[in-house]
N, C-alpha and C positions, 0 to 999 in steps of 0.2 A: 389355667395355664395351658397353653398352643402345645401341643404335642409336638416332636422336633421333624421338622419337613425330611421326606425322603430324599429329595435331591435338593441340594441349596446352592446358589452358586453367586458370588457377589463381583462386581468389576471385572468380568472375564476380558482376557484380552488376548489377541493373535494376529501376528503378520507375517507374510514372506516379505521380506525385502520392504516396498515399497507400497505393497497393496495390505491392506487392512484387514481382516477378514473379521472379525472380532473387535466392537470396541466401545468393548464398558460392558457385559451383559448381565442383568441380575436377573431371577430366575430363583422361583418355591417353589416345589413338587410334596402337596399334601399325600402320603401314604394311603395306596391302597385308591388311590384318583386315576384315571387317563387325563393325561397331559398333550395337548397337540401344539409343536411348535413350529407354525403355520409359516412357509416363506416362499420365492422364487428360488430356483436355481441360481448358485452364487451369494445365496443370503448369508451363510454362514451354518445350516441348521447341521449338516455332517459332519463340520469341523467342532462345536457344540459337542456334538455326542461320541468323537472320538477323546474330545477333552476328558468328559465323564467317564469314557469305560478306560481308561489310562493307554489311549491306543497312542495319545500326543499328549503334549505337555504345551501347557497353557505359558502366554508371555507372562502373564500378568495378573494379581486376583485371584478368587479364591472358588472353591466349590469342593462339595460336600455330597457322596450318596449313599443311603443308610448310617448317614453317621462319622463315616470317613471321609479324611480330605485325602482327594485325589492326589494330590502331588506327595504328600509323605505317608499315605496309609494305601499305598496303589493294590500291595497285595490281598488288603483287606475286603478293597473295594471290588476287585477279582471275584472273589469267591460270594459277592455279594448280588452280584446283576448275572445278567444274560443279554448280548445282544444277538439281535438277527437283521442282519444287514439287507440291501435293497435286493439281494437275486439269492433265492434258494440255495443252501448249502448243502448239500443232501450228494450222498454218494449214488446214482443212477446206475450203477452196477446192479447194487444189493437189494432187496427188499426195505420197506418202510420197516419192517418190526427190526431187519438185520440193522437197518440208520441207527436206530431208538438203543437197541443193544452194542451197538459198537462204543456211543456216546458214555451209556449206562456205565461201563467200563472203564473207559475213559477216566469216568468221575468215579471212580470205583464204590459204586453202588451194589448193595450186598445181594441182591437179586435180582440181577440186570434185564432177565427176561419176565420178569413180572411185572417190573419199571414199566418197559416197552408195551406188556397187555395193557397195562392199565391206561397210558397214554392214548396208543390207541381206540381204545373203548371211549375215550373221554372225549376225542375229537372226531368219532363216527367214522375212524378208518380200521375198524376191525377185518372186514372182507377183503378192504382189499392190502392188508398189511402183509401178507405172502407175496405178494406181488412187486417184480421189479418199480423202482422207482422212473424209470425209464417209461413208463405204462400210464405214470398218474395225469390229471389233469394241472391245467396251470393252480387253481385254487386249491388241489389236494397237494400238491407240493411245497406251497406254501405253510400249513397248516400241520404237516409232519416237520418242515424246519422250526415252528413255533414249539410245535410237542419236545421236538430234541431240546429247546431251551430253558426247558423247563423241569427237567431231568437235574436232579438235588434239588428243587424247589426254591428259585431263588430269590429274594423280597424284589428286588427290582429288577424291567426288563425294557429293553431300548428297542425299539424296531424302527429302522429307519427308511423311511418309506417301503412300510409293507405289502403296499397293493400295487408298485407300478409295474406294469406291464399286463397286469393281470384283467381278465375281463369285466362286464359288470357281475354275473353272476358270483365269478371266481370272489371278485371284492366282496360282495356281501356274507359270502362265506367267513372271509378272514375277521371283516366284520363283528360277526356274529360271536370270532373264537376271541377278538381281544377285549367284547366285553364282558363273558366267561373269566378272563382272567382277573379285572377288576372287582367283579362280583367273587370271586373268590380272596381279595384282599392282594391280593397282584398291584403293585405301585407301575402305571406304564406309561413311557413317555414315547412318545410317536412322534416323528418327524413327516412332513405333508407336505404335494402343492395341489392335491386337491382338495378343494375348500369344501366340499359335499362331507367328506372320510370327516373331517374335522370335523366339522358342524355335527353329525352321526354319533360320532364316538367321544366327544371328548367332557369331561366335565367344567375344564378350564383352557382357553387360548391364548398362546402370545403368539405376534407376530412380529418374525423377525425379519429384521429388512436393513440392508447394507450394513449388517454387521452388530444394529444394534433392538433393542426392542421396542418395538415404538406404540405397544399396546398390550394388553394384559388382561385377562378375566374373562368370564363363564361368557357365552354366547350374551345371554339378555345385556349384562353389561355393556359389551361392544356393539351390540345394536342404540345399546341408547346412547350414544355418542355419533352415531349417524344422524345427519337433520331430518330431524321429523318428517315424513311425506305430507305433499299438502294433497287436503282431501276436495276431489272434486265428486266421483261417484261411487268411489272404493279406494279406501287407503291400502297400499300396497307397503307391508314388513321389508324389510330389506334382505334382503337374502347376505349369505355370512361372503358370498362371493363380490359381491357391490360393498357391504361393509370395507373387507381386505382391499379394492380398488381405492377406496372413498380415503382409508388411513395413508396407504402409500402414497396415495398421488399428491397427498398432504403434507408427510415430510419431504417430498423431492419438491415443495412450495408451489403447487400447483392449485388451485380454490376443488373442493370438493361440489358435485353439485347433484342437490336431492332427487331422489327418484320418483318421478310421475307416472300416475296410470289416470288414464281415462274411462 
């Protein structure tokens, strides 16, 4: 028996008026997986994950995180996730440990300055957690807003593009801490458009594109639905970035066409 997926969502659907944003999207998130739900700008993947943390209310269809459905168990589903949206939330006044213990409070955790060491410790900003947040790098700023959301330990955590703007180093940093989170049994669903962070990080991909999802499963799967390259002196794999071109340029009905190397 299938253990019950952390986030499930069946028929999602959403419009303003006249534009579509959403239409039809089903979507499993196996517990304790990184999930990347790969798209362009305007795909729909922010409207997606404001569905799931009850930030919007869906037209249409159904979804499920930790067990609860979004639309009649909202407060349940609250206290169940954490997200961390596309730009650091973090107050730049205070120190990192002061972020981590404001938060700790907040969620009125019984030892909010323990909370914060420990978090700290966990994501290698001990030194410089005295320190104004004002002072950090792009990648330590991110990385202290991941710590804060993880403060009550929550089964599932949304980050919706969490490396843009950030450099390459800063990215591999962030990297590095969401698949710490997996590895510790952390359910994470990531929203992308860069196709490297996915390819990296994920166990399983959809991608979504005008609203609906037009492909599904672990990278090897989706590469094998690209046409085989034909060999003339070295076959060349598809990289997940040509995969993503080769699927969308296919539902907007355009012929997909195979990658050569000489």
């Amino acid at each position: 028996m299938n253990p019950t997926p952390a986030i499930q969502i069946a028929g999602l659907t959403k419009s303003y008026g006249d534009v579509h944003v959403l239409q039809g999207v089903d979507l499993s998130v196996e517990k304790g997986s990184i999930f990347a739900l790969l798209g362009s700008n305007g795909a729909g993947k922010t409207t997606t994950v404001k569905i799931l943390t009850t930030l919007l209310k869906a037209d249409g269809g159904q979804a499920t995180v930790n067990g609860f459905d979004v639309a009649t168990q909202a407060q349940d589903v609250r206290t169940s996730i954490s997200l961390t949206g596309q730009f650091a939330a973090v107050d730049e006044i205070l120190t990192g440990r002061e972020n981590l213990i404001l938060i700790a409070k907040l969620l009125r955790q019984k030892n909010p300055g323990a909370v914060a060491d420990e978090l700290l410790a966990r994501f290698s900003l001990t030194e410089a957690g005295n320190r104004k947040v004002a002072t950090y790098s792009g990648g330590m700023r991110r990385r202290i807003d991941i710590a804060m959301s993880l403060i009550g330990n929550p089964p599932v955590i949304f980050l919706d593009e969490p490396t843009t703007g950030l450099d390459p180093e800063a990215r591999i940093e962030v990297w590095a801490t969401v698949k710490e989170l997996a590895d510790n049994g952390t359910t994470v669903l990531l929203t992308t458009q860069y196709l490297e962070e996915a390819e990296q990080l994920s166990d399983r991909i959809a991608i979504l594109h005008e609203g609906r999802i037009i492909a599904n499963g672990t990278l090897a799967e989706l590469k094998a639905m690209f046409p085989p390259a034909k060999q003339e002196y070295v076959e060349k794999q598809p990289s997940l970035e040509e995969i993503f071109l080769a699927i969308t340029s296919k539902s907007n009905g355009a012929s997909a066409t195979p990658v050569k190397e000489s």
